[in-house]
N, C-alpha and C positions, 0 to 999 in steps of 0.2 A: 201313756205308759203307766203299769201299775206302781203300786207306792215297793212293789219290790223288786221292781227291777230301776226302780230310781236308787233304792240301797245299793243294788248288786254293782250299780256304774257309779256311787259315792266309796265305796268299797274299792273299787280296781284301781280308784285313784292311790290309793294306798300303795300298790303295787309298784310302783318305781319312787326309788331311793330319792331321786331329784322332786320330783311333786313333794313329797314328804319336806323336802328340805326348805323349800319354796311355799308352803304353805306354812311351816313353823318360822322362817323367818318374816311374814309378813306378817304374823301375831301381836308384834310388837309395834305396827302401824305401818302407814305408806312408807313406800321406800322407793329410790331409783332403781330404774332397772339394772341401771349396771352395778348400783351395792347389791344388787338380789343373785346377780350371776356370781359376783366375787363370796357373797356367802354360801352358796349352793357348790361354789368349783365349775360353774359351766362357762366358759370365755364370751363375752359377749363382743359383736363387733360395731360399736358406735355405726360408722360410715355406713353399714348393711341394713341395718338395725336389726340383726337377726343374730343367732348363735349360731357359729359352724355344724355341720351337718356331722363332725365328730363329736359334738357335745353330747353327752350323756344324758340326754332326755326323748320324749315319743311328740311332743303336742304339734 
């Protein structure tokens, strides 16, 4: 891949509110995933280990 379509896909990451929120809270170092979900707003479910498929994210 060229070095500008490595921007164009570091770039898209921008594009949802949650990534954005998800990368500015991990700024501040590791963190659990379930403190990651509750500062982002996305519910996360222990038992599944997954976020509901209503959660506000694409990955």
């Amino acid at each position: 891949m060229s070095q500008t379509h490595h921007r164009v896909d570091l770039f898209a990451l921008y594009t949802d509110p949650t990534r954005v929120r998800v990368v500015w809270a991990l700024t501040a170092g590791e963190r659990q995933v379930n403190e990651i979900a509750e500062t982002v707003g996305a519910p996360y479910r222990p038992s599944r280990g997954t976020w509901p498929s209503s959660a506000p994210h694409t990955w």
